[in-house]
C-alpha positions as CSV (number, residue, x, y, z in Angstrom):
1,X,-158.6,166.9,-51.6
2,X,-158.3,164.9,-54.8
3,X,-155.1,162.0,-54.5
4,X,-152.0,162.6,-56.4
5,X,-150.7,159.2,-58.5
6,X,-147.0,160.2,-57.7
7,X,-145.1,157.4,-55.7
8,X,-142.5,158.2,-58.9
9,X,-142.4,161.9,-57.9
10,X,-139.1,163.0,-56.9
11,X,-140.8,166.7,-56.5
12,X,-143.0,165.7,-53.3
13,X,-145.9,167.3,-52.1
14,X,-146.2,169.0,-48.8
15,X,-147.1,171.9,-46.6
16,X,-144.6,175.0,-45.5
17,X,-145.9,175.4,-42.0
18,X,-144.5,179.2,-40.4
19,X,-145.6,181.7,-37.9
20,X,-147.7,183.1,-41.1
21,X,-150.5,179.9,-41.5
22,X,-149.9,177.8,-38.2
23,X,-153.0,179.1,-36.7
24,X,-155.6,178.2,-39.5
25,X,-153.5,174.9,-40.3
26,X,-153.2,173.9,-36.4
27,X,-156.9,172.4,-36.5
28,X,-156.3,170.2,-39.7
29,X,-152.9,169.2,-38.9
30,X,-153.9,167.3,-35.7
31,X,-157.1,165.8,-37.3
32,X,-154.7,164.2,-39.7
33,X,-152.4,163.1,-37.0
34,X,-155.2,161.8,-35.4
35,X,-155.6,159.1,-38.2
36,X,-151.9,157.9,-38.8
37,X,-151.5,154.8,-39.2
38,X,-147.7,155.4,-38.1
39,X,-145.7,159.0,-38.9
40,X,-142.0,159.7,-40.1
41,X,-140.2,162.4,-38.7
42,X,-136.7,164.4,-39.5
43,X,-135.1,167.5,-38.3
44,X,-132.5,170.4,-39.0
45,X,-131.1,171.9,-36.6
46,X,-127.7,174.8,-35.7
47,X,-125.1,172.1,-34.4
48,X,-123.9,168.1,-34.2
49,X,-120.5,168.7,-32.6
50,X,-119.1,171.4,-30.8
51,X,-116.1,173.2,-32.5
52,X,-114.0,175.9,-31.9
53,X,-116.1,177.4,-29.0
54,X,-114.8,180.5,-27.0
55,X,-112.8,180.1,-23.9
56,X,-115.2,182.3,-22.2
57,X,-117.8,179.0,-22.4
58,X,-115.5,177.4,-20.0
59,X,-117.1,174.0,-21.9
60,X,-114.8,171.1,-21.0
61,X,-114.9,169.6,-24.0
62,X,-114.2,166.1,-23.4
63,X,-118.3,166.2,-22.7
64,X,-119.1,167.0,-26.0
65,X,-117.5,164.4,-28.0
66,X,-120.8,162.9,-29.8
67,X,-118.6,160.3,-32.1
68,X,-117.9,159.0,-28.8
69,X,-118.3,154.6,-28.8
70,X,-119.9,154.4,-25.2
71,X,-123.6,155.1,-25.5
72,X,-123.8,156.8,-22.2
73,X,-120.9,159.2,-23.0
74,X,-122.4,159.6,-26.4
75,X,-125.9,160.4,-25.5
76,X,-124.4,163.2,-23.0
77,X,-122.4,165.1,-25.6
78,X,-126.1,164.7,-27.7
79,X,-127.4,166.4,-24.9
80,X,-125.0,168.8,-24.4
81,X,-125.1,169.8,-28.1
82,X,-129.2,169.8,-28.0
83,X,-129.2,171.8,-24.4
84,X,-127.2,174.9,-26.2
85,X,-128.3,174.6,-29.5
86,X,-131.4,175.0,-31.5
87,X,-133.9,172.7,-34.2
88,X,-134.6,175.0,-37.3
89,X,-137.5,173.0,-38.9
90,X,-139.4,169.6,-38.4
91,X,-140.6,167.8,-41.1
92,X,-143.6,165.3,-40.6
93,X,-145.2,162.6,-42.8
94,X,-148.4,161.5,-41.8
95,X,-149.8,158.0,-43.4
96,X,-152.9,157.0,-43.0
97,X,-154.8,153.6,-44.6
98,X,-155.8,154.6,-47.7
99,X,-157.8,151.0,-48.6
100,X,-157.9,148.5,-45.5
101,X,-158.4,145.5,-48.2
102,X,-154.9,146.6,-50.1
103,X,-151.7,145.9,-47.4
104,X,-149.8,148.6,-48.4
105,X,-151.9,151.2,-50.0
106,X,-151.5,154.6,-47.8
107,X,-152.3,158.2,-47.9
108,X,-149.6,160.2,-47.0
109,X,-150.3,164.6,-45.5
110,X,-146.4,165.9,-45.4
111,X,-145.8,168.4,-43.0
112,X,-142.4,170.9,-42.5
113,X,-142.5,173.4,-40.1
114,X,-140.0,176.0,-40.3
115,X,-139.1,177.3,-36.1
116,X,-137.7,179.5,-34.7
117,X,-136.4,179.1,-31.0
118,X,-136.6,182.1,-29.1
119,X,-133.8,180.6,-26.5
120,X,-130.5,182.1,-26.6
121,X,-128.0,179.3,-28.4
122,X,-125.4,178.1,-30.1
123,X,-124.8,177.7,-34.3
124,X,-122.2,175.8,-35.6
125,X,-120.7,177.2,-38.7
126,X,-120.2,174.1,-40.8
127,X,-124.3,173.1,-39.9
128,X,-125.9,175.7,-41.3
129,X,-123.1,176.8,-43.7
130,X,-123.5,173.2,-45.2
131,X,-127.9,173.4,-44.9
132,X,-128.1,176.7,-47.0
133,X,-125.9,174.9,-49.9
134,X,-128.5,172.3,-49.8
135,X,-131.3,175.0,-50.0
136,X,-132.3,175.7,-46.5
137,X,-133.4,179.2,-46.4
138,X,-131.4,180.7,-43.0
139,X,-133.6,184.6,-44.0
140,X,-136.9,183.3,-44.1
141,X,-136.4,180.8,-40.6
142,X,-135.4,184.0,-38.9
143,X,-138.8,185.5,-40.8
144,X,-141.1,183.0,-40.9
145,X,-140.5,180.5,-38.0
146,X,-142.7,179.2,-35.7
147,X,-141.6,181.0,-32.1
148,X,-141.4,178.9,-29.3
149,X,-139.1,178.2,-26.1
150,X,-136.9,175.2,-25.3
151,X,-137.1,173.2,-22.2
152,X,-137.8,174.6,-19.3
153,X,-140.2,176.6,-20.6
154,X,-139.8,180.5,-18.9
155,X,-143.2,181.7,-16.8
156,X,-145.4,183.0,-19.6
157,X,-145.2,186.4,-18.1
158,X,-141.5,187.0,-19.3
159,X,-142.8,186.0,-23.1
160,X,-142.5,189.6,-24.9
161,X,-146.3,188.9,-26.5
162,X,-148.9,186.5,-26.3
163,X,-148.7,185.3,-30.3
164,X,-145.4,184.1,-29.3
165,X,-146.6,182.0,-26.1
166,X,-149.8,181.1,-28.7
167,X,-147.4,179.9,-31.6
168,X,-145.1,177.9,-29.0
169,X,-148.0,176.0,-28.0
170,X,-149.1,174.9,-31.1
171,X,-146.3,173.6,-32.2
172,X,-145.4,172.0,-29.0
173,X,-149.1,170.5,-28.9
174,X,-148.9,168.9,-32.8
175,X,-145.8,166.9,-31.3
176,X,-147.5,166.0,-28.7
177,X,-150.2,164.6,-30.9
178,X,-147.2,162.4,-32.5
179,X,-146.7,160.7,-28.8
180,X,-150.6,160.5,-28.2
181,X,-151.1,158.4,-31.4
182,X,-149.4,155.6,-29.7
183,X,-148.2,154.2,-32.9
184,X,-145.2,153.8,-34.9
185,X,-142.0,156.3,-35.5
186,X,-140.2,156.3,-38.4
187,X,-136.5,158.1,-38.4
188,X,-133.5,157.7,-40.6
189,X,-130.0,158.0,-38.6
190,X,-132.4,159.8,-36.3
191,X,-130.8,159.4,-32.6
192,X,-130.0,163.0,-32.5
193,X,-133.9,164.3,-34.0
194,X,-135.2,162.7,-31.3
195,X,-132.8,164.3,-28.8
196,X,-133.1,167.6,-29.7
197,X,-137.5,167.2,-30.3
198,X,-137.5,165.9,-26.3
199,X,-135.6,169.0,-25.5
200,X,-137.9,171.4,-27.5
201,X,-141.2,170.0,-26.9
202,X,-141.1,167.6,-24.4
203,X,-139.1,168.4,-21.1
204,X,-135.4,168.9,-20.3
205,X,-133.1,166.1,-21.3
206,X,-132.6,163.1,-18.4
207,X,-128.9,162.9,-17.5
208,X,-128.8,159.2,-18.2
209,X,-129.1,157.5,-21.5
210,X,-130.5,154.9,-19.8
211,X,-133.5,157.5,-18.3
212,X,-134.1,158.8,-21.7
213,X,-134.5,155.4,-23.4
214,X,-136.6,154.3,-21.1
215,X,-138.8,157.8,-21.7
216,X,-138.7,157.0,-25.9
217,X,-140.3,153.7,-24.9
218,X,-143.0,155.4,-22.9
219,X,-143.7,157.9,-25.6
220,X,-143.5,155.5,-28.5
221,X,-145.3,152.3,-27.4
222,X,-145.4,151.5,-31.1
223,X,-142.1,151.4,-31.6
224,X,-139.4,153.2,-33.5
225,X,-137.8,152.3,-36.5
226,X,-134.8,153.7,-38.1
227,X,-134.3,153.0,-41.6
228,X,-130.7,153.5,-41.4
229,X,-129.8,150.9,-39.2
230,X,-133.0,148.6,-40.9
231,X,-130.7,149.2,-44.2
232,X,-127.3,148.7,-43.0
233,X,-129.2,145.2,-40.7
234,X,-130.4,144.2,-44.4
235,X,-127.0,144.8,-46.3
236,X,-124.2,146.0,-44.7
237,X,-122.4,146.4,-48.1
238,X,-124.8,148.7,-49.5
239,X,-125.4,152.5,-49.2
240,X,-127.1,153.3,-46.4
241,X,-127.5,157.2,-46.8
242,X,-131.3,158.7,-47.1
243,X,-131.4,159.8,-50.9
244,X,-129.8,156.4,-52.5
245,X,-131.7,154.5,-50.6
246,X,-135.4,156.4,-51.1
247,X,-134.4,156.4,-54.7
248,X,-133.1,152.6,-55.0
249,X,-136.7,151.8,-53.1
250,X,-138.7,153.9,-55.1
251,X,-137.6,151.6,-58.5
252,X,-138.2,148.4,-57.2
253,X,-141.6,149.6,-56.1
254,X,-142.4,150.5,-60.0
255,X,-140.8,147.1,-60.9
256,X,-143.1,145.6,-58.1
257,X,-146.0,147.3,-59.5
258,X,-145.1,146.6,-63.7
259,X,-145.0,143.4,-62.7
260,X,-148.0,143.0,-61.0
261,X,-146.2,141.9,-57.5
262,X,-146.9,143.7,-54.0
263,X,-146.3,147.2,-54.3
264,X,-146.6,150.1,-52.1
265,X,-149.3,152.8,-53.4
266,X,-148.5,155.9,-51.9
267,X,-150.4,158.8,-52.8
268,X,-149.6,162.3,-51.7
269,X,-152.2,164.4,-50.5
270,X,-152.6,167.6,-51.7
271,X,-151.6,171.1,-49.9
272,X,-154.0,172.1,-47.3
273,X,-155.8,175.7,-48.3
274,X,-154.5,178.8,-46.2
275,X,-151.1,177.8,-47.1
276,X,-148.1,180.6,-47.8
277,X,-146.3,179.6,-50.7
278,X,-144.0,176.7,-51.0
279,X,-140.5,177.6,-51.2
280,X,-138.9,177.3,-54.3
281,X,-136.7,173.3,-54.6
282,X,-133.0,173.5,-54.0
283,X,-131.0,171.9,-56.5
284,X,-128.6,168.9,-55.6
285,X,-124.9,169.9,-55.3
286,X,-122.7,168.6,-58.0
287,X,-123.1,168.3,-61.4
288,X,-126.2,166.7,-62.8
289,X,-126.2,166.3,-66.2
290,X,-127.5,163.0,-67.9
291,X,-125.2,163.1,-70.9
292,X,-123.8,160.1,-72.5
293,X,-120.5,161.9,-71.7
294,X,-121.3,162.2,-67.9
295,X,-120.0,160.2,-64.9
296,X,-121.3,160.2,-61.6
297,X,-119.3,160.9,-58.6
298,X,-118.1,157.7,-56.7
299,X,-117.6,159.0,-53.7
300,X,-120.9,160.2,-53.1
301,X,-122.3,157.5,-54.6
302,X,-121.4,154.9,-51.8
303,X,-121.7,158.1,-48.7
304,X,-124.0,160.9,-49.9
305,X,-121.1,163.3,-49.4
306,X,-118.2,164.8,-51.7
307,X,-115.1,166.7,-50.2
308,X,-115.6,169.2,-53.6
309,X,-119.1,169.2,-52.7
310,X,-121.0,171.6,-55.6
311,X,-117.3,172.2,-57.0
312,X,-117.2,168.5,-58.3
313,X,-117.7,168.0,-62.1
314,X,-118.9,164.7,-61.7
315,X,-122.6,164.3,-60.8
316,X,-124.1,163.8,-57.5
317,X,-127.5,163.0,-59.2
318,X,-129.0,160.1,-57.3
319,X,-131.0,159.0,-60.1
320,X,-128.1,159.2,-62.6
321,X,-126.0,157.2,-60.3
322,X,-128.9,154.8,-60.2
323,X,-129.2,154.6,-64.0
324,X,-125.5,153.9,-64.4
325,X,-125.3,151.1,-61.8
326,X,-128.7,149.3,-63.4
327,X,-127.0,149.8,-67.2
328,X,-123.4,148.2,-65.4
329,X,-125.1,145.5,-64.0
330,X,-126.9,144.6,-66.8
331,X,-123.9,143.9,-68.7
332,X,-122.0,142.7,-66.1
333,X,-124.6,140.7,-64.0
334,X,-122.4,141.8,-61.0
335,X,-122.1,145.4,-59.0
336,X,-121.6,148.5,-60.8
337,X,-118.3,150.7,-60.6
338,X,-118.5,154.5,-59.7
339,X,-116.1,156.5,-62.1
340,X,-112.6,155.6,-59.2
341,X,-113.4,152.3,-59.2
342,X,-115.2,152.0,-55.9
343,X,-117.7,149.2,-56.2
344,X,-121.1,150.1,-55.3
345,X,-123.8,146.6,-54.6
346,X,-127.0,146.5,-56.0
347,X,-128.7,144.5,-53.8
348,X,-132.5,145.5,-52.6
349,X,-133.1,147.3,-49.8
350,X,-136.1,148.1,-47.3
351,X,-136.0,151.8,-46.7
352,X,-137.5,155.1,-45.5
353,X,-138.9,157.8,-48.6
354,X,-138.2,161.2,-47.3
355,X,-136.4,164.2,-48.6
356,X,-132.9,164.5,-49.2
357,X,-128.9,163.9,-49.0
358,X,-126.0,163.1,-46.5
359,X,-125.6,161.0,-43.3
360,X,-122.4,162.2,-42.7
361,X,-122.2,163.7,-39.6
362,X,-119.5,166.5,-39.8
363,X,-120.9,168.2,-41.8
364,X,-124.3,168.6,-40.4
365,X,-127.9,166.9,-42.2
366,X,-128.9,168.7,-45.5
367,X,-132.5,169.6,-45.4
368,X,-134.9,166.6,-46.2
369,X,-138.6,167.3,-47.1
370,X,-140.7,165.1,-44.9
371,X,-141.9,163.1,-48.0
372,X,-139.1,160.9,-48.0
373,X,-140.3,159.0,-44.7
374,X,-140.4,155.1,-44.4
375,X,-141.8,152.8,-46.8
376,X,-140.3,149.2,-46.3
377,X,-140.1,149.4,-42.5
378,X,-139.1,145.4,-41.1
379,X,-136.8,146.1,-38.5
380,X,-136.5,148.3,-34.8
381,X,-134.1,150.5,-32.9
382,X,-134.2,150.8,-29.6
């Protein structure tokens, strides 16, 4: 598989992993895995929060507030949500030492497998209303996914047919492979992936936070690092969502690189063979036009999120954005100022490359390709 030169690709490289091409993939997938130096994961999935649920649930619902401040009543409404709810894809970026004489130079296999749980569960309107804006195909998941059961896994008798047991145990043994590596974990804002992956793949959810922290340790030896909270450590000023900060990394990278100072080298690897076809790119929400004439969007310019969402006729263009604050700051040698005067810092910051948009979590995490996983990793989360 010849490399791709594209660290300044913003159309990444990766393979669409269903129910079609699992099998024939499954053997490459986890000889790659097998070679990480340390992999970067995200998911989507049918519900943060619980709204609006029927009476007949009977759900007391002061158990399911996940914006709670206590950790341990936080981490049970997470399990809560994750226990009646279901993940919808996983997307994986594998990076492996490309030249062990260059620090930094790293070959990178992206992964997103589109699932399907075959578990009764919950969807929460805004989630997925808010993930098929951003391009997340809802049809072809219910075509196309990978079939498999949430924890506890039902007596394989009670499984309808055996591709379904056979494509549950696939998946379930290629994120297994990611805790047998032993090595690093790379997440952004990714408290709740991890919550909902242990429920899927792993075994039903402790009832303690404490129980299930010490059980991430235990599966991740090597530590896992969230960009978000890296990011915010760094700056706590700047924007912390995924998309400004993969983009803002991705230039000073080049400007590394121009200038002959320590870069990353990434190079995507191309698709693996057997492969269904990609599905097509969304498009970002807002406008995104690069006129002289055009202004960028403030609002989603300091939170990766806009109340007008694709009715806004400002752009949500992360690259625009980025153009406007470099041509700002140039002239005033200060911190650029989005179109309603909110100021937005331009300061550096060491971040994750994966795919897409939004943090905010009421209205549910857009779909991110797996691309966009960490590059400047310096700090942990525990």
């Amino acid at each position: 598989m010849p490399d791709n030169d594209n660290i300044g690709s913003t159309s990444a490289v990766y393979n669409d992993v269903t129910r079609d091409n699992i099998a024939p993939l499954f053997k490459d997938i986890r000889d790659i895995i097998s070679r990480a130096k340390f992999v970067a994961i995200d998911t989507e999935f049918t519900g943060l929060v619980l709204s609006n649920a029927s009476r007949l649930f009977r759900f007391n619902t002061a158990e399911w507030v996940t914006r709670a401040t206590d950790m341990k009543e936080k981490y049970k409404a997470m399990a809560n949500i994750a226990r009646t709810h279901a993940l919808l894809s996983l997307g994986v970026s594998v990076y492996s030492r490309r030249h062990v004489s260059v620090p930094g130079s790293f070959n990178v296999n992206n992964f997103n497998f589109t699932l399907q749980a075959q578990n009764s569960h919950l969807i929460n309107p805004s989630s997925v209303s808010f993930l098929a804006r951003n391009g997340f195909d809802l049809t072809r998941q219910a075509a196309k996914g990978i079939r498999f059961f949430s924890s506890p896994n039902p007596d394989p008798v009670v499984v309808k047919t055996e591709e379904i047991n056979e494509e549950g145990r696939m998946i379930r043994e290629i994120f297994l492979d990611l805790v047998r590596l032993r090595k690093p974990l790379v997440i952004h804002n990714g408290l709740f992936d991890l919550v909902y992956l242990y429920q899927s793949f792993f075994g039903p959810l402790p009832d303690t936070y404490e129980s299930f922290v010490y059980d991430l340790h235990e599966m991740f030896p090597g530590g896992i690092y969230d960009t978000k909270v890296i990011v915010e450590g760094a700056d706590p000023t700047t924007a912390s969502f995924l998309a400004y900060a993969y983009h803002k990394s991705e230039r000073i990278q080049k400007r590394r690189a121009l200038a002959d100072e320590p870069a990353l080298d990434i190079r995507l690897r191309n698709r693996l063979k057997d492969e269904s076809p990609k599905p097509s790119e969304p498009q970002p929400a807002g406008a995104s036009s690069k006129s002289g004439t055009q202004r960028y969007c403030s609002d989603f310019a300091v939170r990766g999120h806009c109340k007008l969402d694709q009715k806004c006729p400002l752009s949500h263009d992360i690259n625009f954005i980025l153009d406007c604050q470099e041509r700002e700051e140039g002239a005033t040698g200060d911190s650029a100022i989005g179109t309603s005067g909110a100021t937005i810092p331009n300061k550096p910051a060491s971040v994750a490359k994966r795919k897409r948009d939004s943090d905010d979590p009421s209205e549910g995490k857009p779909k991110r390709k797996a691309s966009e996983s960490a590059l400047d990793v310096t700090g942990v989360s525990s």
